[in-house]
N, C-alpha and C positions, 0 to 999 in steps of 0.2 A: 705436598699432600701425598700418602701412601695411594699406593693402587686400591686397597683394601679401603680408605676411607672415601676416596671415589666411589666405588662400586656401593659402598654402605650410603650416600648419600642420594647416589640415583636411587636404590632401592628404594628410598623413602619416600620419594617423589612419584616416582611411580604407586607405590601405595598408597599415598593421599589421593589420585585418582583415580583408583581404581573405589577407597572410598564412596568419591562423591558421584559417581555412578550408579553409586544405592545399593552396592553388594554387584556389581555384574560378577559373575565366576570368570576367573582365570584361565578356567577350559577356554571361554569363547577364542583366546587370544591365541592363537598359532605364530609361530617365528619359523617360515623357512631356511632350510636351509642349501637348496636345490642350487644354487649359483656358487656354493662353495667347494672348494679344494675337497675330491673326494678322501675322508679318515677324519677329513679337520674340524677340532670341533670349536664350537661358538664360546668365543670370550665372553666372562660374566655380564662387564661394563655395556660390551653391545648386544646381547640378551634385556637387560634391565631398561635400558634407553629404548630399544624395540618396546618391551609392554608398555612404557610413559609413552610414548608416541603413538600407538595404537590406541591406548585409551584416551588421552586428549582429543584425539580424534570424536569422541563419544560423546564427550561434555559437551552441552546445549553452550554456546556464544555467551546466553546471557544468567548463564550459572558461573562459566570463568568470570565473566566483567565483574559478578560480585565479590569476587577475591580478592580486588585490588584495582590499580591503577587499569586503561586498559580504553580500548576503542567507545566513543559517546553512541550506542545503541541508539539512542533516541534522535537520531538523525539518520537512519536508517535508509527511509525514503528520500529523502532531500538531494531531488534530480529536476531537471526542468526539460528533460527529454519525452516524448509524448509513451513515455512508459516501458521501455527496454530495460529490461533487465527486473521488473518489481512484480513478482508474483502473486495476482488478487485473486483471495475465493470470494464470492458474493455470497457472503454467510455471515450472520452475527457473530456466528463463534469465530471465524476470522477475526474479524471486525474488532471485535471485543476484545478482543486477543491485544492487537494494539499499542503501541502505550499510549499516555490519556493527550488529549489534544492541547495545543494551544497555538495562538495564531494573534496576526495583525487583524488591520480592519478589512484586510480582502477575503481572510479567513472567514470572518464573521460577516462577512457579505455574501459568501457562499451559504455558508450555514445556512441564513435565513432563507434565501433563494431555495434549495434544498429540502428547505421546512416545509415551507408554505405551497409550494409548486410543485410538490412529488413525494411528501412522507407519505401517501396512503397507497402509496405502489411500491410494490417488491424491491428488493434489494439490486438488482439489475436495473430495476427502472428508476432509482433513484441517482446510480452510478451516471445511467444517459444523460439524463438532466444536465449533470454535472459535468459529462461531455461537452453538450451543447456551449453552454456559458465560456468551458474554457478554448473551444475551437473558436469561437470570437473573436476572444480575449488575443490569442493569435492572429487573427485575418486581421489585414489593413481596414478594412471594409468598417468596421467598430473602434468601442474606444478598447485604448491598452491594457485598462485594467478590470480585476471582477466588478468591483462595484460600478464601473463607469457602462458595462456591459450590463450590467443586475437594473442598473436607475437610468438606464436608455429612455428619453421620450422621444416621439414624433408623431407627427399626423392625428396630433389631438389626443393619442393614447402612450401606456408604456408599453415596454419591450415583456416583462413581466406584470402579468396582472393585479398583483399583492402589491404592488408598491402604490395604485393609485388607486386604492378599488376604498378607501375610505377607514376601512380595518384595523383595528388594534396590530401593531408589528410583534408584539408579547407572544411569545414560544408557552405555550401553555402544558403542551404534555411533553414529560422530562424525557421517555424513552425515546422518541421520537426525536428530539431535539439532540439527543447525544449520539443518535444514531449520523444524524446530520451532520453534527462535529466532528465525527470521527469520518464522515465519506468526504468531507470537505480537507479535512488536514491530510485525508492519502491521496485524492485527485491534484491537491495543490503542490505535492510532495514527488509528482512525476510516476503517478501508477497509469494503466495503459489506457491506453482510446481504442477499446476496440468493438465497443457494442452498436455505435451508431456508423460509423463510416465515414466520420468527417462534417455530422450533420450542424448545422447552426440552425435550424428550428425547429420545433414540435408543437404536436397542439392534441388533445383530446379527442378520443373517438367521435365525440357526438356533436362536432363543431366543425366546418368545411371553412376555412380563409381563402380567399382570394387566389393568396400567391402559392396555397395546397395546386393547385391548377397548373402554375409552372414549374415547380421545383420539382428534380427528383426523388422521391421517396428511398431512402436506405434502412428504415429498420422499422417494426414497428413492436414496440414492446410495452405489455400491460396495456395501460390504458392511453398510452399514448402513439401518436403516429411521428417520424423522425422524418426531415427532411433537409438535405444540403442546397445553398444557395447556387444557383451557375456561379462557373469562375472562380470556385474557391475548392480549391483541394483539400481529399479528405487526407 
């Protein structure tokens, strides 16, 4: 292959990107040349590879991926670290942002949990919730998994109060219920722990428990108050 049809076929590459960029101007792109041999001037080939590589740089990840073959985006989150590295807004339009959810039955056992125990609080205060169940799910203390955490009994009552209170389990309002599916597939997907501090229980402002007397208190948000068991780190 000629030099001439090198350099004519980086060209093209680069202008396909610079394309799908939407029109960005060429102004933006600068190539210095402050490290070079002072007189010397810049070969075509490494000019035309400079603007491809500075505009790639521009492309949104999941505007390449639809080019072609290319990294599964929708695994995105899929960490089982207590949330290093995953960047949450607590905003619908995050949220929504997403792509759309789908899960096992731990998934759908958050979900509901979710649903029924904290859609009528904020966005933050639905994420604790979701803290709590899964700082559990972690402690020896409980069972291993969501749902074994979610359908806990003892002492005559459950761990969640929707699961024994007699109640249709039917998710009735859709926003609410997609809102739930989508904080349950990023919680499960390794987004962070960090609004409660470690806490494994909560309970509503206008209800005093027992063991509210012993336990530490770490956060209290919306309508609920957050609390860590002794002996279990946050």
């Amino acid at each position: 292959m000629t030099n001439f049809q090198t350099c004519f076929r980086a060209g093209l590459s680069a202008a396909l990107l610079l394309t799908l960029l939407g029109g960005a101007a060429i102004a933006d792109v600068s190539i210095s040349q402050s490290s070079a041999p002072k007189g010397a001037r810049a070969d075509p080939l490494s000019v035309l590879l400079g603007i491809e590589k500075s505009q790639r740089g521009q492309v949104p990840l999941r505007k390449l991926a639809s080019l072609g073959p290319g990294p599964n985006l929708g695994g995105l989150f899929k960490r089982k670290s207590k949330g290093k590295g995953i960047g949450v807004q607590y905003s619908d339009a995050w949220l929504f942002d997403q792509p759309a959810p789908t899960g096992d039955e731990q998934w759908q056992c958050l979900t509901q949990a979710l649903y029924f125990e904290a859609r009528g609080e904020s966005m933050k205060g639905q994420f604790a919730v979701a803290e709590v169940i899964l700082n559990r799910v972690d402690s020896p203390t409980y069972p291993s998994t969501v749902c074994g955490v979610v359908g806990q009994r003892g002492g005559g009552s459950c761990q969640f109060s929707y699961v024994c209170d007699g109640a249709s389990d039917k998710m009735r309002e859709p926003t609410a219920m997609e809102r739930a599916r989508r904080i349950a597939r990023v919680m499960l997907d390794g987004a962070p722990r960090t609004l409660t501090d470690g806490a494994t229980h909560f309970h509503t402002a206008g209800v005093r428990p027992r063991w509210a007397q012993r336990y530490p208190q770490t956060a209290a948000i919306g309508a609920h108050l957050f609390y860590r068991k002794p002996g279990i780190n946050g």
